[in-house]
Every structure is written in C-alpha cells, then in structure tokens.
C-alpha positions in Angstrom: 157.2 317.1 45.2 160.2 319.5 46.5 160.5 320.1 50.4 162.0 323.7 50.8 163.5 325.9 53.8 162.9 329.5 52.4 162.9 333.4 53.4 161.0 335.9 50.7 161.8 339.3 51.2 162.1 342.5 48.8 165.4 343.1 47.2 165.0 347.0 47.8 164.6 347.4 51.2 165.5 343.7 52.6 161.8 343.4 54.1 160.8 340.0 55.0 157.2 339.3 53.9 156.7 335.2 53.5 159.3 332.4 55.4 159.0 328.8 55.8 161.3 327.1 58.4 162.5 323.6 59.4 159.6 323.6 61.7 157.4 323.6 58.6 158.7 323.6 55.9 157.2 323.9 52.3 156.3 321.3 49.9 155.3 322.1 46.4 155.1 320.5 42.8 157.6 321.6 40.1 155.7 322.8 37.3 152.2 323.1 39.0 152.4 326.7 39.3 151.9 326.4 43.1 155.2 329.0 44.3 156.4 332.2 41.2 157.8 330.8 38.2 161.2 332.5 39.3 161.2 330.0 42.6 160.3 327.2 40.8 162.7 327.1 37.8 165.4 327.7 40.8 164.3 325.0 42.9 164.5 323.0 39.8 168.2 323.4 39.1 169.1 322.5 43.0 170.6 319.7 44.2 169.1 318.4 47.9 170.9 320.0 50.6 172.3 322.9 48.0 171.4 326.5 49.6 170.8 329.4 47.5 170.5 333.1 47.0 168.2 333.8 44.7 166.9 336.6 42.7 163.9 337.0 41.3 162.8 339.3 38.4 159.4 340.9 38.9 158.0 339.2 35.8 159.0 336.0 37.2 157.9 337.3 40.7 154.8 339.3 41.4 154.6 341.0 38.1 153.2 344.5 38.0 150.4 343.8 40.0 152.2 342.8 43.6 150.4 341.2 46.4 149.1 344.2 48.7 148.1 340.9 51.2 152.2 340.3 51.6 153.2 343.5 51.3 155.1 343.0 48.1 154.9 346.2 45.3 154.3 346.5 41.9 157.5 345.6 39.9 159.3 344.4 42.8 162.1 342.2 42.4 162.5 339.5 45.4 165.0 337.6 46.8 164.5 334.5 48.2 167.3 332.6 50.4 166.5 328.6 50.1 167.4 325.4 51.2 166.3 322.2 49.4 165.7 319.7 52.1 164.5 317.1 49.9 162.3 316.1 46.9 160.0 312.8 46.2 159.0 311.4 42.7 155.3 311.1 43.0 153.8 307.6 42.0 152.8 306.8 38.5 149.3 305.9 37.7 150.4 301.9 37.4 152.4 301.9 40.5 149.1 302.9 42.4 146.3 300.8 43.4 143.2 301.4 42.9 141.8 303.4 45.8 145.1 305.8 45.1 144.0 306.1 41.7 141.0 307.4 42.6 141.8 309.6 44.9 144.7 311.3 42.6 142.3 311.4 40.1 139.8 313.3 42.0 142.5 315.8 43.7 143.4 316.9 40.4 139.9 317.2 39.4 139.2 319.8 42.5 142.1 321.4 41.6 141.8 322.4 38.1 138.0 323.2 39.3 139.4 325.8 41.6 142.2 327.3 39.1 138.4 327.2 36.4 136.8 329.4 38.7 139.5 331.8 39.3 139.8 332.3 35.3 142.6 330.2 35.6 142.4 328.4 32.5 145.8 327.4 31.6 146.7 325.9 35.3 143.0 323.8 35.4 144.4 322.5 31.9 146.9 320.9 33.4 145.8 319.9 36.4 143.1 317.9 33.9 146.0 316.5 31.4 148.0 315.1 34.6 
C-alpha cells in the first residue's frame, strides 16, 4: 500500500482535473490496477519523500477513450506532479490471525466480483489468485 500527494492535469492545456492533498491523501496497491498503469509503474520506482514530475502517455493514461466524467480527452497525455508520503507492506497470510484472514479473504473476493461484473476479467483474476 503507497500513500501519495498528487495533482492530474492535461499536459496540453495545464488543466487540473483530479488532486489529492496532505489533507487526504491517496492510498493505493501497486499492481492492483486501482490508479493508470503510467502512475503506478512511477510510483513504483520512487523512493518515500522523492517528488516527481511525471508524464504520462495516453496508452498508459486514459487511452483513446478518456474519461468525459474528469474532463480528460481522447489520447490525452497527463502529467501528474506527486509526492510519495509513504508506503506499507501489507501482512502475509501467516502473519495474520484468523479473523484477518477472513476478512482479507473476503475483500478480495468482493473485489474481483465487482471487476467480473464490469467485464473485467483479467483484474477479478487477480484479485482471486492474491
């Protein structure tokens, strides 16, 4: 789990469309497909503390598509400005106990449900595998 500081807006015109400050920050899963593939392979590399400009291909972005509900066109690259504030390893299955267990199991569970029903087969794999 990463803990991130961040401002998304579109490389063309500099228009802010998402943001996540100190107040509340956000928190997100490397490799769970939760933030674009661009931001998350980023992210990855960083070091806590490390800011970064960052620049985002559409295909790692948005794609050709866009999200009308942001404001963000088709093909549109973005840059994001980020801070890592911090990261946490989560708990392995045999440092849990019991009632943990469970309840990871069954987050996961709802999860890949959810990703299922939106024909999002390859993300409800692996929220299944974990």
């Amino acid at each position: 789990m990463v803990t991130i500081v961040y401002t998304a807006a579109l490389k063309s015109n500099g228009q802010v469309f998402d943001q996540a400050g100190e107040d509340k920050p956000l928190n997100f899963t490397i490799g769970d497909e939760e933030v674009c593939l661009g931001l998350d392979k980023a992210v990855e590399s960083m070091k806590k503390g490390e800011k970064a400009l960052i620049t985002v291909a559409p295909k790692y972005a948005y794609g050709q598509k866009g999200d009308a509900a942001k404001g963000v066109p088709a093909d549109a690259e973005i840059l994001y400005t980020v801070t890592l504030v911090g990261f946490t390893k989560p708990k392995m299955a045999y440092q849990m106990q019991p009632n943990e267990l469970l309840d990871s199991a069954e987050k996961k569970r709802l999860e890949g449900n959810s990703f299922y029903t939106q024909n999002k087969v390859k993300q409800a794999q692996k929220r299944y595998e974990k």
